[in-house]
C-alpha positions in Angstrom: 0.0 0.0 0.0 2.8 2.3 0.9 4.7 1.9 -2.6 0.6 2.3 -4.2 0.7 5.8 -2.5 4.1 6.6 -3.5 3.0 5.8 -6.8 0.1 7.8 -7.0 1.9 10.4 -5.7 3.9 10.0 -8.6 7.0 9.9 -6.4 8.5 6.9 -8.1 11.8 6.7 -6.6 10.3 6.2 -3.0 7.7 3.4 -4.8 10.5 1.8 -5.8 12.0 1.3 -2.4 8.5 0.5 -1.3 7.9 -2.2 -3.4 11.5 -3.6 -3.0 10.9 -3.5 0.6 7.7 -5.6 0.1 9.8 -8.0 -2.4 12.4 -8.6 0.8 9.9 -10.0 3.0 10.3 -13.2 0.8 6.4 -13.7 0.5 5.4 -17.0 -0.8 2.7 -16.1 -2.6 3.9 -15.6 -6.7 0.8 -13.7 -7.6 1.2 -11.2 -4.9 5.4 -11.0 -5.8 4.1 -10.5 -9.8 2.0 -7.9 -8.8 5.0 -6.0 -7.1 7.5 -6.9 -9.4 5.6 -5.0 -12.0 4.2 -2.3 -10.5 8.2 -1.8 -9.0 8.8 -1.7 -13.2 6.4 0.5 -13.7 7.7 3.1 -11.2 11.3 2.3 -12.8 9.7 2.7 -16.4 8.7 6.6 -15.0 11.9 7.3 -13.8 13.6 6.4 -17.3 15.2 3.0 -15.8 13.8 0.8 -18.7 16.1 -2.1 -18.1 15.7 -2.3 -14.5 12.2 -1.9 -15.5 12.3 -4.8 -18.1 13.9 -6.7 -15.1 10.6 -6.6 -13.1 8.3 -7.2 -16.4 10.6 -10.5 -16.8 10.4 -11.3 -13.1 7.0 -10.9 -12.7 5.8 -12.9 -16.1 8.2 -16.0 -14.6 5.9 -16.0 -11.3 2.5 -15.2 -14.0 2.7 -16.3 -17.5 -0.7 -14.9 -17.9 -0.2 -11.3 -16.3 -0.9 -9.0 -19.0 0.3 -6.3 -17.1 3.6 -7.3 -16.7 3.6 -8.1 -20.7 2.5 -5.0 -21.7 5.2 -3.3 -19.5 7.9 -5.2 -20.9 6.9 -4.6 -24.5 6.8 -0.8 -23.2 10.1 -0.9 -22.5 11.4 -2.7 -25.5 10.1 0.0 -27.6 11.9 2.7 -25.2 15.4 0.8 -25.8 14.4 0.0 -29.4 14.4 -3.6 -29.5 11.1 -3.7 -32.2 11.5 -7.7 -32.5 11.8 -7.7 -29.2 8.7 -5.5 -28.6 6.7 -7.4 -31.1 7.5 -11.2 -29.6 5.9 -9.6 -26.4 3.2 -7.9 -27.9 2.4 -11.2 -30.2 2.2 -13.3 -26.6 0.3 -11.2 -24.4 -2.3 -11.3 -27.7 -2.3 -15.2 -27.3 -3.6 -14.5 -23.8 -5.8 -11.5 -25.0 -6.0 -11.5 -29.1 -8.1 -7.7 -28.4 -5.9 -5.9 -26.0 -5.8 -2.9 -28.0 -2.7 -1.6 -26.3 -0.4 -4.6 -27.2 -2.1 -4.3 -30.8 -1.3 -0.9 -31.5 1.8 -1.5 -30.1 2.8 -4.1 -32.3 1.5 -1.9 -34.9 3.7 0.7 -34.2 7.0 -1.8 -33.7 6.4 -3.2 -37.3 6.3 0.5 -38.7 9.4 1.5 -36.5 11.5 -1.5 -37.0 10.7 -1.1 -41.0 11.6 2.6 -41.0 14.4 3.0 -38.5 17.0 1.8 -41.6 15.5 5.0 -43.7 16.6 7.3 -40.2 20.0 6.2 -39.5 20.4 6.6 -43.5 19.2 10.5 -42.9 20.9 10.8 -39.8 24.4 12.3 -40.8 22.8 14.8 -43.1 21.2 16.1 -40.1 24.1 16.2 -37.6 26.4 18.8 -38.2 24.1 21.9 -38.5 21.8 20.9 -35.4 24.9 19.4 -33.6 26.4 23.4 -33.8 23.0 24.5 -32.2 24.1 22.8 -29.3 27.6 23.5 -28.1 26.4 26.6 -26.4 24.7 24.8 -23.6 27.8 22.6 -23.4 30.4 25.6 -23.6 28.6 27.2 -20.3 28.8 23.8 -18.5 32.6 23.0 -19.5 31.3 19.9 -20.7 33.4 18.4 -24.0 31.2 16.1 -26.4 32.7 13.9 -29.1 30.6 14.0 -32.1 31.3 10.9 -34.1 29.1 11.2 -37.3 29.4 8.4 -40.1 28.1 8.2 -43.3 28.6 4.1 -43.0 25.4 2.7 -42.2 27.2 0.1 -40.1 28.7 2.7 -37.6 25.9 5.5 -37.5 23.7 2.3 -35.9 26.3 1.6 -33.0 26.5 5.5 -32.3 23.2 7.2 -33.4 23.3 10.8 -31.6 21.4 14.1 -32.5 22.0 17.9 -30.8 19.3 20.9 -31.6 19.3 24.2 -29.8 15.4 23.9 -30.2 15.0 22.0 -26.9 18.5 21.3 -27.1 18.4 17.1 -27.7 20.8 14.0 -28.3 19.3 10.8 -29.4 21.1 7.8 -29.4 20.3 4.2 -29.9 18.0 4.0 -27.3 16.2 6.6 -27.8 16.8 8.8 -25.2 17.4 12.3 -25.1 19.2 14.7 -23.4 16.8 17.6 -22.8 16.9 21.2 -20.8 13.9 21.1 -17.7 11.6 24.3 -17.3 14.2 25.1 -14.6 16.8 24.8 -17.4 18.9 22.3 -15.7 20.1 19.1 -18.5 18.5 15.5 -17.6 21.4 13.4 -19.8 21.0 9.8 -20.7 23.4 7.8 -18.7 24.4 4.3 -19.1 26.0 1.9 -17.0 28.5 -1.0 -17.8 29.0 -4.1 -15.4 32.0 -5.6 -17.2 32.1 -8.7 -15.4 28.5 -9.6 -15.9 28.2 -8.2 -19.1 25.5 -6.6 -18.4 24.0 -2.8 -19.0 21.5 -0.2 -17.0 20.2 2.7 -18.7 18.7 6.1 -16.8 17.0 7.8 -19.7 17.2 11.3 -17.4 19.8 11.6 -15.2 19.5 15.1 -13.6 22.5 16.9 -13.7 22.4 17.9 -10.3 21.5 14.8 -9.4 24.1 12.4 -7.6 25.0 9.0 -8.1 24.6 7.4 -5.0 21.1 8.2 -5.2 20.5 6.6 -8.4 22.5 4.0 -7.0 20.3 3.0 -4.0 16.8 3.2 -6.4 18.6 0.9 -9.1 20.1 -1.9 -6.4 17.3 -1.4 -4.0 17.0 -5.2 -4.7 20.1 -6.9 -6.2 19.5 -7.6 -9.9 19.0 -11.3 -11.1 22.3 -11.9 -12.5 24.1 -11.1 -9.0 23.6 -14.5 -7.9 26.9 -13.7 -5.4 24.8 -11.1 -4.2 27.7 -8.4 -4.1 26.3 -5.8 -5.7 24.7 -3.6 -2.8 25.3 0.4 -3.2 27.3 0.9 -0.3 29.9 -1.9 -2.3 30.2 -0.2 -5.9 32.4 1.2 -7.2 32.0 3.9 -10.0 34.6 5.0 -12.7 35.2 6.6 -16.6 37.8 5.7 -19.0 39.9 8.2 -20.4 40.3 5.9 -23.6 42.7 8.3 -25.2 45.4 8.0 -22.3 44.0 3.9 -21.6 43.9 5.1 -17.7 40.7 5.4 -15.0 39.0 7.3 -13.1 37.1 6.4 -10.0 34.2 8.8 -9.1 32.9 9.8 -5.6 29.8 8.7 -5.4 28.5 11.8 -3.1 29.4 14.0 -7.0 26.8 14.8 -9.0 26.6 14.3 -13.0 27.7 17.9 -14.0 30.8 17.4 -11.6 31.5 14.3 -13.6 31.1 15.8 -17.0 33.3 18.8 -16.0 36.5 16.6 -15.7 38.8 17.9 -18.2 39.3 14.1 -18.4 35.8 12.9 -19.5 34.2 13.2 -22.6 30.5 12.3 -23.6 30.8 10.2 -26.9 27.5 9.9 -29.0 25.1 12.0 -26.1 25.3 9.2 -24.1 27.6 9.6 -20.4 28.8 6.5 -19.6 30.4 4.9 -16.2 31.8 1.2 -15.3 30.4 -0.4 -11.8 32.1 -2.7 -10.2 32.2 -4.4 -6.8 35.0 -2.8 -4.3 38.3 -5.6 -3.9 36.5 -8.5 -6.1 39.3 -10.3 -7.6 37.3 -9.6 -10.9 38.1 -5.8 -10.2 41.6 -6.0 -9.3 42.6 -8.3 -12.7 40.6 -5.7 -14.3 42.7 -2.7 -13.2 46.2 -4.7 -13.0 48.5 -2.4 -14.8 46.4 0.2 -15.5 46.6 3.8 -13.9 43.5 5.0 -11.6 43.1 8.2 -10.5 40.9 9.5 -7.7 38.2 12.5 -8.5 
């Protein structure tokens, strides 16, 4: 109930720690543990944490096959992170359950179109770049924040790095489909993603405040460990965050308590395709220590 209010509320972050306090309690019910799983996506989905979100949706459809709202959230997300077959196989299974569900059907709709037309908009895409891209640097130039700009008139390449900038709302989209976008306060809310090299896995915050800290997208996104940490290591109090300055092959390890504009004002760190990205890994795992054998780390 307290999540419910939360959610309401549209205070998503606390509904998050809600629900994943109600997930804790081990209940044995797997109806009860669907129905929080997804509504915990859902309150991920609104704060732009599609793949934690699509976590829950894939959680919650284990414990109920048959719960369309769990489907319906998962095909949500897959169209937020542009996976259209991905999007449609969901949408084509929550019709088996319900063939007139009209929001699975127009969704599909919509993934067939997208996934059809997306070839014709990365083809377009490095026409557009260069004169919106300009638009941009402006809002960068006041915030001593350095972007690479990596237009590609290969098809191949511009579909790995898809990134837009306009003055007019001032945007970068990127293969996700995210954007970085001014607030009515005119603060930036960047797209952020996260690496976890030993899992191989990703996490994606579509808007990341820039005045926003880490740790506190930390502690809504590993308010429950995630599926793959079957070690159960990854707790926020035990990661550790850093960038790559690829040009020099060294690291640097952030302070959590730093916000995202602190980050991006390193003279160290550059934002490649629109998209700021950090590594995670668990403090003095031996995983993290072969990792950074014989490679220089700095502290920020």
């Amino acid at each position: 109930n307290e999540g419910n209010e939360y959610f309401r509320e549209k205070d998503y972050r606390r509904a998050v720690i809600a629900y994943s306090e109600a997930l804790k309690k081990n209940c044995e019910d797997p109806e009860l543990n669907a129905v929080l799983h997804t509504n915990r996506g859902a309150a991920q989905f609104y704060l732009g944490n599609y793949r934690s979100a699509l976590n829950d949706a894939i959680q919650a459809k284990k414990l109920k096959p048959t719960h369309l709202k769990a489907i319906i959230r998962g095909a949500l997300c897959h169209m937020e992170l542009k996976n259209f077959s991905e999007a449609i196989a969901w949408c084509e299974e929550g019709l088996r359950i319900d063939s007139k569900e009209k929001k699975l059907v127009e969704m599909r709709a919509k993934a067939h179109k997208l996934k059809v037309n997306i070839k014709a908009v990365q083809h377009d895409f490095s026409t557009r770049w260069q004169g919106r891209a300009a638009m941009g640097i402006g809002l960068l130039c006041e915030r001593n924040i350095k972007l690479v700009l990596e237009p590609s008139n290969e098809e191949e390449e511009i579909s790995d790095g898809l990134a837009e900038l306009s003055i007019d709302g001032f945007h970068s989209d990127n293969a996700t489909g995210a954007k970085v976008h001014l607030d009515a306060d005119g603060n930036l809310n960047w797209p952020v993603l996260f690496l976890y090299p030993e899992h191989e896995q990703t996490d994606f915050i579509a808007a990341f405040h820039e005045n926003s800290r880490f740790i506190d997208h930390l502690m809504v996104m590993f308010a429950e460990l995630p599926p793959w940490d079957l070690e159960r290591k990854y707790l926020p109090s035990n990661i550790e965050l850093y960038f790559e300055d690829e040009e020099r092959a060294e690291m640097y390890k952030l302070n959590p308590e730093h916000t995202l504009l602190q980050v991006l004002q390193h003279q160290r760190y550059f934002v490649k395709a629109g998209t700021p990205t950090v590594l995670a890994f668990v403090k003095h795992s031996p995983f993290s220590k072969k990792y950074f054998s014989g490679k220089k780390v700095h502290r920020l």
